[in-house]
C-alpha positions as CSV (number, residue, x, y, z in Angstrom):
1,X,275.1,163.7,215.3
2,X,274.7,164.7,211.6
3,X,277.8,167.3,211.5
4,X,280.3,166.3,209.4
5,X,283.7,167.8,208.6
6,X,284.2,169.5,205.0
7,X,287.4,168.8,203.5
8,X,288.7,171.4,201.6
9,X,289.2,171.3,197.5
10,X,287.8,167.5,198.1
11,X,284.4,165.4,196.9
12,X,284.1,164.1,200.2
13,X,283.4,164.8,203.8
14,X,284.0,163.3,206.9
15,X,281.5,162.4,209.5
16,X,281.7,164.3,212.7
17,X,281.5,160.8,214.6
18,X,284.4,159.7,212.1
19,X,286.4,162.9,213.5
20,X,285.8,162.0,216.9
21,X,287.3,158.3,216.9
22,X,290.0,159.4,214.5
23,X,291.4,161.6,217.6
24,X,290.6,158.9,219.8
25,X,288.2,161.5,221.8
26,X,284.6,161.5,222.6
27,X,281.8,163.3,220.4
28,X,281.1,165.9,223.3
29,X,285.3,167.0,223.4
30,X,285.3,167.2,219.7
31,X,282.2,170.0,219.8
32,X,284.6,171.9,222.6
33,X,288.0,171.5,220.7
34,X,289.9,174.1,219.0
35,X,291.3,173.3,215.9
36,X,292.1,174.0,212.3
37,X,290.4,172.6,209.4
38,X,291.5,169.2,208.1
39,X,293.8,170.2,205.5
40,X,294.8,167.2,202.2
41,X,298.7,167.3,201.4
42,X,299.6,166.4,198.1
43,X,302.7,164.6,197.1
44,X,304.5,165.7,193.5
45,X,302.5,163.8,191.3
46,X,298.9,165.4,192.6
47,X,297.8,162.6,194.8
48,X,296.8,163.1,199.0
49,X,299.8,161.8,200.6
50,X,298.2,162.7,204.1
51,X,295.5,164.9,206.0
52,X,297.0,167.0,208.8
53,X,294.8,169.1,211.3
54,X,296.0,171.9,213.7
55,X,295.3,171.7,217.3
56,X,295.5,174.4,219.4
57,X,297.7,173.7,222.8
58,X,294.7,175.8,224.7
59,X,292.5,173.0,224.7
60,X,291.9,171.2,228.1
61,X,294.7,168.9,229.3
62,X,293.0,166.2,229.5
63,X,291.6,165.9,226.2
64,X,295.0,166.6,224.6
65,X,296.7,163.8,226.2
66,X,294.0,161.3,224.6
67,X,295.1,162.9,221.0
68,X,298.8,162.1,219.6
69,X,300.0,165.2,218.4
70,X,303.1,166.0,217.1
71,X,305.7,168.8,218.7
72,X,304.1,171.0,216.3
73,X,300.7,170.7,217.5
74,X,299.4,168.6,214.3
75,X,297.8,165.6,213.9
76,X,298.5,163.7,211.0
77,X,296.1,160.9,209.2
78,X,296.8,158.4,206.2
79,X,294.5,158.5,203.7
80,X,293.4,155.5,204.1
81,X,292.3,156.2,208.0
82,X,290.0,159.1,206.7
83,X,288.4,157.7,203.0
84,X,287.0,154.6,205.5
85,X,285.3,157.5,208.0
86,X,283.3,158.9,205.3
């Protein structure tokens, strides 16, 4: 697939496919997931300390077992784990 992810207030996107195996879920259940934007938090001195991305709890069961999300519903990402997606 050629859809990629845009990364807010960043140079960079990520690629679709990238997405997909970062949540540890096919291409097909990324097209049907609910979920925020990937968002870039920044420590104190400016740089990304991680990338954090909503998911909704609505989404089928057995795609959101496959994803680790936190009891807030988030899934969090080094840097590192999206700059070698892109």
């Amino acid at each position: 697939m050629d859809k990629h992810f845009e990364i807010p207030n960043n140079s960079f996107t990520l690629s679709f496919d990238g997405m997909a195996d970062l949540l540890g879920i096919h291409p097909s259940e990324l097209l049907k997931l609910e979920h925020s934007a990937l968002q870039a938090i920044h420590n104190t001195e400016g740089d990304i300390s991680e990338f954090i991305m909503y998911i909704s709890p609505s989404n089928d069961s057995k795609v959101l077992k496959k994803i680790k999300i936190d009891k807030h519903n988030h899934v969090r990402f080094a840097p590192e784990e999206i700059y070698v997606r892109c």
